[in-house]
KEPAMI-587895 format. One record per residue (C-alpha): x negated, y, z negated; residue number from 1. Coordinates in Angstrom, 3 decimals, always signed. Layout:
<recs>
        X        Y        Z miba
        X        Y        Z  NUM
...
</recs>
This chain:
<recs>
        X        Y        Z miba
   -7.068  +12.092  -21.282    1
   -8.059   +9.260  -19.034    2
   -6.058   +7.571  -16.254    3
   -7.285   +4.408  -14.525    4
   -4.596   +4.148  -11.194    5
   -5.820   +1.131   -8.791    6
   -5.243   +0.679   -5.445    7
   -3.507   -2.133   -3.822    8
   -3.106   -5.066   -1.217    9
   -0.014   -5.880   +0.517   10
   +0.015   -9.582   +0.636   11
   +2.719   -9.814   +2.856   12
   +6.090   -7.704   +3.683   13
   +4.425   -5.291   +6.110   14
   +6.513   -2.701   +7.633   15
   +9.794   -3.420   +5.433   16
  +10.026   -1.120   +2.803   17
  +11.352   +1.453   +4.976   18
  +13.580   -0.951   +6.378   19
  +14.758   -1.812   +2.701   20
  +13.977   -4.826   +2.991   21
  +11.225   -7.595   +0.782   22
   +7.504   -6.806   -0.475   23
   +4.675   -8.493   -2.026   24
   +1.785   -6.895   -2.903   25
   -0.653   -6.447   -5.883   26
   -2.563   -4.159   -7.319   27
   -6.043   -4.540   -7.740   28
   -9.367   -3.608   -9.428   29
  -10.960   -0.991   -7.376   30
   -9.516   +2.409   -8.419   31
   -9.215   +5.925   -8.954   32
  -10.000   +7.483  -12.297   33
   -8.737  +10.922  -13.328   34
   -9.688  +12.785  -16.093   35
   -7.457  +15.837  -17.085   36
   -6.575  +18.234  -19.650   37
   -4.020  +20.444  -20.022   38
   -4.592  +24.315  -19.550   39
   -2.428  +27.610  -20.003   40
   -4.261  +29.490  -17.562   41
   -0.796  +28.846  -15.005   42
   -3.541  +26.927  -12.365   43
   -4.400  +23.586  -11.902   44
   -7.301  +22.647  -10.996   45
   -8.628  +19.490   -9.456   46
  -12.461  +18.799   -8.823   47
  -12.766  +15.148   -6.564   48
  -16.051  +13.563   -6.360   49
  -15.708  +11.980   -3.381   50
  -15.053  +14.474   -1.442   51
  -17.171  +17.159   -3.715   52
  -14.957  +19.863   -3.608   53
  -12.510  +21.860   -6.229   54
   -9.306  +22.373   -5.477   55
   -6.668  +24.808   -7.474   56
   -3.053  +25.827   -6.989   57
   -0.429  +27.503   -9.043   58
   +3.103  +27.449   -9.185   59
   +3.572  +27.934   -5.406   60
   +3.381  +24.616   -3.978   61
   +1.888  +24.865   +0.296   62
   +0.670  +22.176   +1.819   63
   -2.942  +22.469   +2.643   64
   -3.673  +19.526   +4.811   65
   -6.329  +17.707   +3.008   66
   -6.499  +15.533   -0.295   67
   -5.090  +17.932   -2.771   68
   -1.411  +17.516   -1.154   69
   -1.025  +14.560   -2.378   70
   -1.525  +16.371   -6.254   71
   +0.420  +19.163   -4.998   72
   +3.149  +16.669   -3.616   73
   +3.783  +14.914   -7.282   74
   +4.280  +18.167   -8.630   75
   +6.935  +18.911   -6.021   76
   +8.529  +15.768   -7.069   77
   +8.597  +15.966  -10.618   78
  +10.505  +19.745  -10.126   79
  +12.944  +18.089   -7.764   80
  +14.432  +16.172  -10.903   81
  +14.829  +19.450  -12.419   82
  +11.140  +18.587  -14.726   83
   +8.652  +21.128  -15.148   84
   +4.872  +19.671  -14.282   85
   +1.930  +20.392  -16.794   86
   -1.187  +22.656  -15.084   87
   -4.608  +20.735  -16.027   88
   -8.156  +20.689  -15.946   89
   -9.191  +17.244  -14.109   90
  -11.847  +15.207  -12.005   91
  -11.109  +12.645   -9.776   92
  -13.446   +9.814   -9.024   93
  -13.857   +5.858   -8.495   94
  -15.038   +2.934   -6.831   95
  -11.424   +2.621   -4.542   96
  -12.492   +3.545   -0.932   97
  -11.045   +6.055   +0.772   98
   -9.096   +5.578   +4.321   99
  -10.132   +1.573   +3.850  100
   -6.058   +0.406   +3.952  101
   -5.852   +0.018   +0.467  102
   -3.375   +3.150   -0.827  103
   -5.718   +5.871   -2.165  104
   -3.347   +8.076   -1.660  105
   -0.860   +6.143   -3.586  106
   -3.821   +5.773   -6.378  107
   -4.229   +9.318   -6.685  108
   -0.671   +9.802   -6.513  109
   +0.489   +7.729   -9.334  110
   -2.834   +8.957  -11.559  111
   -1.415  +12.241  -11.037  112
   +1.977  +10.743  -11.972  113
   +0.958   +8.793  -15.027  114
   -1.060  +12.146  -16.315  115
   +1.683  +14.136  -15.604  116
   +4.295  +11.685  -18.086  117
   +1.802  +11.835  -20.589  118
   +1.096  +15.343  -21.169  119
   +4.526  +16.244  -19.851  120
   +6.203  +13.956  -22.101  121
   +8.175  +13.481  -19.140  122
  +10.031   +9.477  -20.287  123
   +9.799   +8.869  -17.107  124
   +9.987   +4.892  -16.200  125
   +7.475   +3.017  -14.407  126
   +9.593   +2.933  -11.331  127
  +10.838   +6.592  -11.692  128
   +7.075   +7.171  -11.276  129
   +6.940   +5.205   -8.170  130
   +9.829   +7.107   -6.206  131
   +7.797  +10.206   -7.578  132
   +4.997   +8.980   -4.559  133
   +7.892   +8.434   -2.654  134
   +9.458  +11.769   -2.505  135
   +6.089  +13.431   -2.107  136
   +5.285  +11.392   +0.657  137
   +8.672  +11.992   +2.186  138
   +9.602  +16.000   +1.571  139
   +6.406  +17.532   +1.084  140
   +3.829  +15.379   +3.129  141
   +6.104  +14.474   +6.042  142
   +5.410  +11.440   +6.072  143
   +8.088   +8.757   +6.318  144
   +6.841   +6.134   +4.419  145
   +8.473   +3.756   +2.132  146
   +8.171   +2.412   -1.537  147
   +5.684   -0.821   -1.204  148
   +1.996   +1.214   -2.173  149
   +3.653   +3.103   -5.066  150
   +5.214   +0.385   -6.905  151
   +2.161   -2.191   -6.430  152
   -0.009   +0.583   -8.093  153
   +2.504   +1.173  -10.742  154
   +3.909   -2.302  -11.386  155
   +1.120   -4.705  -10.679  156
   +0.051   -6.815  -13.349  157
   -3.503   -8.603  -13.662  158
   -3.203  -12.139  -12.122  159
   +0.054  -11.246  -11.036  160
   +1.831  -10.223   -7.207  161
   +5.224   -8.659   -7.280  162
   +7.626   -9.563   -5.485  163
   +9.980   -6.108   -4.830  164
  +13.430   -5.279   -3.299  165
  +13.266   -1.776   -1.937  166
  +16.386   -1.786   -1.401  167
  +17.861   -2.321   -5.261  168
  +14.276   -1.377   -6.686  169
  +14.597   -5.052   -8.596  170
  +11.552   -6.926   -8.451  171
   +9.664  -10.108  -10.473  172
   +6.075  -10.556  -11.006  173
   +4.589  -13.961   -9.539  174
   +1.621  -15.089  -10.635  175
   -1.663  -16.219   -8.495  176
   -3.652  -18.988   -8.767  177
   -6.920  -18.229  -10.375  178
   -8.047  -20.726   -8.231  179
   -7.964  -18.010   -4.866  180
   -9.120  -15.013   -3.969  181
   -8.853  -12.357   -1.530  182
  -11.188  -10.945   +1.303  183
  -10.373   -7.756   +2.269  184
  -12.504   -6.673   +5.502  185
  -12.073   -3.064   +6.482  186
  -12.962   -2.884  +10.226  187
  -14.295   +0.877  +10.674  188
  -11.532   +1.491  +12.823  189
   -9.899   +4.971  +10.673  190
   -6.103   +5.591  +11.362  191
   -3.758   +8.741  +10.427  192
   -0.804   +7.537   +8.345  193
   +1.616  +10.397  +10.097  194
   +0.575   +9.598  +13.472  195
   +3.154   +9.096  +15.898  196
   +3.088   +5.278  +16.793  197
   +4.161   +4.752  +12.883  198
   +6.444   +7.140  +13.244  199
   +8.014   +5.819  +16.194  200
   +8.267   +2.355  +14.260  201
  +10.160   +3.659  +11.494  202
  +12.613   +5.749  +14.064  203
  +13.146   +2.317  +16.231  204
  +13.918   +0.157  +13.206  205
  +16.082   +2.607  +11.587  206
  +18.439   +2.990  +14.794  207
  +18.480   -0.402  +15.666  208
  +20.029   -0.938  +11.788  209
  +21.991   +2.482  +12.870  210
  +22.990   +0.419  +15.797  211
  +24.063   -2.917  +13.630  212
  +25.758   -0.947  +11.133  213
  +23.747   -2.325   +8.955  214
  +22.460   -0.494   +5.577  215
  +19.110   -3.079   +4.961  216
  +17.087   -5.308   +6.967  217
  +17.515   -7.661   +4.384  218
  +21.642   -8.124   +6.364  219
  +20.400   -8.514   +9.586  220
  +20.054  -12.200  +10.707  221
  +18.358  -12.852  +14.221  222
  +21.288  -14.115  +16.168  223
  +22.977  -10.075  +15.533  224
  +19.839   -8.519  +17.744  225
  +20.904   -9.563  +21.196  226
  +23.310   -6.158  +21.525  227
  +20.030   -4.102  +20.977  228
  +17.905   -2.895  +23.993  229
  +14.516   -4.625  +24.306  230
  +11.950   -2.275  +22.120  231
  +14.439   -2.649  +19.223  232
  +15.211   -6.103  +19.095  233
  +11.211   -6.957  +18.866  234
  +10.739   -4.184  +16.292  235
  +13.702   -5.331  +14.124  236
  +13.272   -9.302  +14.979  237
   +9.818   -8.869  +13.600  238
  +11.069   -6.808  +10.170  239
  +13.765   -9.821   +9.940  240
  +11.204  -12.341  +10.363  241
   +9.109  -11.024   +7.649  242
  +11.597  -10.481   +5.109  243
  +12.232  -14.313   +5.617  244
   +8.404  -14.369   +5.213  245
   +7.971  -13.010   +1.741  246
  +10.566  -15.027   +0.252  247
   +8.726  -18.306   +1.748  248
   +5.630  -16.705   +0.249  249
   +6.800  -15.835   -3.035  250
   +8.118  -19.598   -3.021  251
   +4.691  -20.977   -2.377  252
   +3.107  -18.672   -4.863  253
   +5.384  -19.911   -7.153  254
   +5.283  -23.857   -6.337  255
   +1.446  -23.202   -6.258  256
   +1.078  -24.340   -2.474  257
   -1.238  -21.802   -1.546  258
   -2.157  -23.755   +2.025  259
   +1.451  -22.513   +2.806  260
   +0.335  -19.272   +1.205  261
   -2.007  -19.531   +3.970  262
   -0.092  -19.963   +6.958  263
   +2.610  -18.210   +6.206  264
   +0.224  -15.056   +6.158  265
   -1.554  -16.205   +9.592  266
   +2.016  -16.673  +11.286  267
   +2.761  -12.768   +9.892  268
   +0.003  -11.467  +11.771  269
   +0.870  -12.652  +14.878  270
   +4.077  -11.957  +14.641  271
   +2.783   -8.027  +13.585  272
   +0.517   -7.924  +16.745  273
   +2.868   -9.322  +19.560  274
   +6.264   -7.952  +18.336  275
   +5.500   -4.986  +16.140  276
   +2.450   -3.634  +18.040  277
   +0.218   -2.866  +15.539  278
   -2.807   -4.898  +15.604  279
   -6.425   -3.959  +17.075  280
   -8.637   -5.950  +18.732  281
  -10.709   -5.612  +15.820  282
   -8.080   -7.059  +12.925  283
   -7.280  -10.009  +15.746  284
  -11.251  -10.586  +15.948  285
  -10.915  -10.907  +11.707  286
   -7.708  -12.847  +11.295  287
   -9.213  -15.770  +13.990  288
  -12.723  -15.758  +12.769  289
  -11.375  -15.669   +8.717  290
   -9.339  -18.604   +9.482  291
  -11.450  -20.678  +11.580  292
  -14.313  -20.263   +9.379  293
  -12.652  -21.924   +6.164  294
  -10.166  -18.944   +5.449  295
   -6.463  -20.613   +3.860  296
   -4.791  -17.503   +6.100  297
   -5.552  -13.947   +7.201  298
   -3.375  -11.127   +8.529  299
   -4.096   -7.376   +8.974  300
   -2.774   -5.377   +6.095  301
   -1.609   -1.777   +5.635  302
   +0.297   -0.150   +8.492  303
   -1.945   -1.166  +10.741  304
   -3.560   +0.798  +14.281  305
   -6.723   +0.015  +12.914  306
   -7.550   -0.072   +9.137  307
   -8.102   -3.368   +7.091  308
   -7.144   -7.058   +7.149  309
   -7.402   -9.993   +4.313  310
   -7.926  -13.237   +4.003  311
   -6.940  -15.925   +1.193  312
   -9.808  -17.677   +0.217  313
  -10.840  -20.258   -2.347  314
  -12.120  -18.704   -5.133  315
  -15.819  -17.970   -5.090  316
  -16.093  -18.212   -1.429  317
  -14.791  -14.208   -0.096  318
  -18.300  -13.288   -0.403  319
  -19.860  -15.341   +1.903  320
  -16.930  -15.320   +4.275  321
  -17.327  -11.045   +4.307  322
  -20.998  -11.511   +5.102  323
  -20.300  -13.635   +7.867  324
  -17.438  -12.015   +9.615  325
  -19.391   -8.658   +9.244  326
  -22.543   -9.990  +10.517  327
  -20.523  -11.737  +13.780  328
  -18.292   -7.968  +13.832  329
  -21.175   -5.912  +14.323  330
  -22.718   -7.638  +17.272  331
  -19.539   -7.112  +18.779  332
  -18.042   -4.265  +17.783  333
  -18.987   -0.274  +17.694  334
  -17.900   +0.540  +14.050  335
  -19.641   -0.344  +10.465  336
  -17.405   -2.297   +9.144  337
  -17.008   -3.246   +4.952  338
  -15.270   -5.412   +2.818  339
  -14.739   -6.024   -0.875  340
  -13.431   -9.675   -3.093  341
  -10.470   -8.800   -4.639  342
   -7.582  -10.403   -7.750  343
   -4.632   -8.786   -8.882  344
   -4.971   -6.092  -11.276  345
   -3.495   -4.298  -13.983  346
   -1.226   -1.163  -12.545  347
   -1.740   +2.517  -12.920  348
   -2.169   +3.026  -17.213  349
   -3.669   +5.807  -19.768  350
   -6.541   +4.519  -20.592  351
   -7.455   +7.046  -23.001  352
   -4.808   +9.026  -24.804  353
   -4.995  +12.568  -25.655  354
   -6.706  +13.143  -29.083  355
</recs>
């Protein structure tokens, strides 16, 4: 059996799914591929080709620190509903970069996922296998992430953003102009997911909303911050700001006004790297040379502390645009930086069913 599971771009709504609050990303076409089939030897066993290694487990789930958690981590979920997951035979590989800000971890989850429904015969929903990510990210990674990269990779649709609610799991597809496209430009700049400045992001926002008595972001108008101390009302009067954001965004998407597309997106990075802290040098450097060099808007994406950034673009021109900014990027930075044109895509699927 075959499972194509892409990775994704947040568009906008950056930093408030765990703050269950408004998203907007889309998945796209680079992905991860996985190939499996069951076995009744009681191991699994996973071969990845980009990292060129095998790994196997049983039915004694430990974390190992390294790739095959996140595997190990969908299997945890699935027997925390009380499901038992199917042992295979599979290989991993794709064109979706590694470490580049664009989920493969959330790829590889949800391939695992999608394989696991099938063979499993599991009836599991296409947002049941999104919280899957979630809980495996959450009880046996560590790592306290929200919902946003799971459901993009599971609910994206080609030529199509969706618009998500993580706090009622509702959400609407909106669809793009085939008229843009997107640069994403990954800076060189690597970042650990668990490490402590995110973590101390998600603690700050979710005791300032302690604080408010307040359940979501998404009840929290700007006026109710003043009572907070000073480190809390920036982190939570940026979340705030952006939830505001993605509803402007999915309005312009919608109305087709993609030069408000634009600078809606420019105004969220700025907002990101003065109040939430999260920006580099580097993604500034981007976001100011995208936009002054015919870029509609730019903003880092991801959770930021290095990673990547995009830019909306008219279609046809993200090429060009990538080979500039890198060109200008290397004769003043340190790092080998890369970038890829990307659309919206078709979310995580079989591709080929078992015979």
């Amino acid at each position: 059996m075959l499972v194509r599971s892409p990775g994704r771009v947040n568009i906008i709504g950056e930093h408030t799914d765990y703050a269950l609050g408004y998203v907007m990303p889309m998945a796209i076409q680079l992905s991860t591929y996985m190939e499996s089939e069951p076995t009744t030897e009681g191991m699994t066993c996973v071969y990845s080709e980009a990292y060129r290694e095998e790994a196997c487990f049983g039915d004694s789930l430990v974390r190992e620190g390294k790739w095959v958690d996140y595997v190990k981590g969908i299997y945890h979920a699935i027997r925390v509903l009380g499901l038992r997951p199917v042992h295979v035979k599979a290989r991993v590989y794709g064109d979706l970069p590694m470490g580049a800000g664009l989920s493969s971890s959330a790829s590889l989850e949800m391939a695992v996922a999608v394989t696991q429904n099938e063979l499993g015969r599991l009836g599991l929903s296409k947002m049941e296998l999104a919280r899957l990510g979630n809980v495996a990210e959450n009880e046996f990674l560590g790592v306290p992430s929200g919902l946003l990269d799971q459901m993009a990779v599971m609910l994206g649709e080609e030529d199509m953003a969706v618009f998500a609610d993580t706090e009622t799991l509702s959400y609407e597809l909106v669809p793009v102009p085939r008229d843009v496209e997107f640069l994403v430009f990954h800076t060189g700049v690597r970042r650990a997911i668990a490490a402590t400045a995110y973590s101390e992001r998600v603690e700050t926002v979710k005791s300032a909303l302690k604080a408010l008595g307040a359940r979501s972001s998404k009840e929290v108008k700007e006026e109710r911050l003043s009572g907070l101390n000073e480190i809390q009302r920036k982190r939570l009067g940026y979340v705030v700001r952006e939830n505001a954001r993605v509803v402007a965004a999915r309005d312009a998407l919608r109305a087709g006004r993609i030069d408000e597309l634009g600078r809606i997106l420019t105004e969220a990075h700025w907002d990101l790297a003065r109040n939430y802290e999260v920006s580099t040098p580097e993604l500034d450097f981007f976001v100011k040379f995208a936009v002054s060099h015919g870029a509609l808007g730019a903003r880092l994406t991801g959770a930021g502390f290095g990673g990547a950034a995009i830019a909306l673009v008219a279609k046809g021109a993200g090429g060009a645009l990538g080979k500039e900014v890198a060109e200008e990027y290397v004769r003043r930075f340190p790092h080998r930086p890369a970038y890829w044109v990307v659309r919206p895509s078709a979310g995580a699927r079989v591709v080929q069913a078992r015979p």
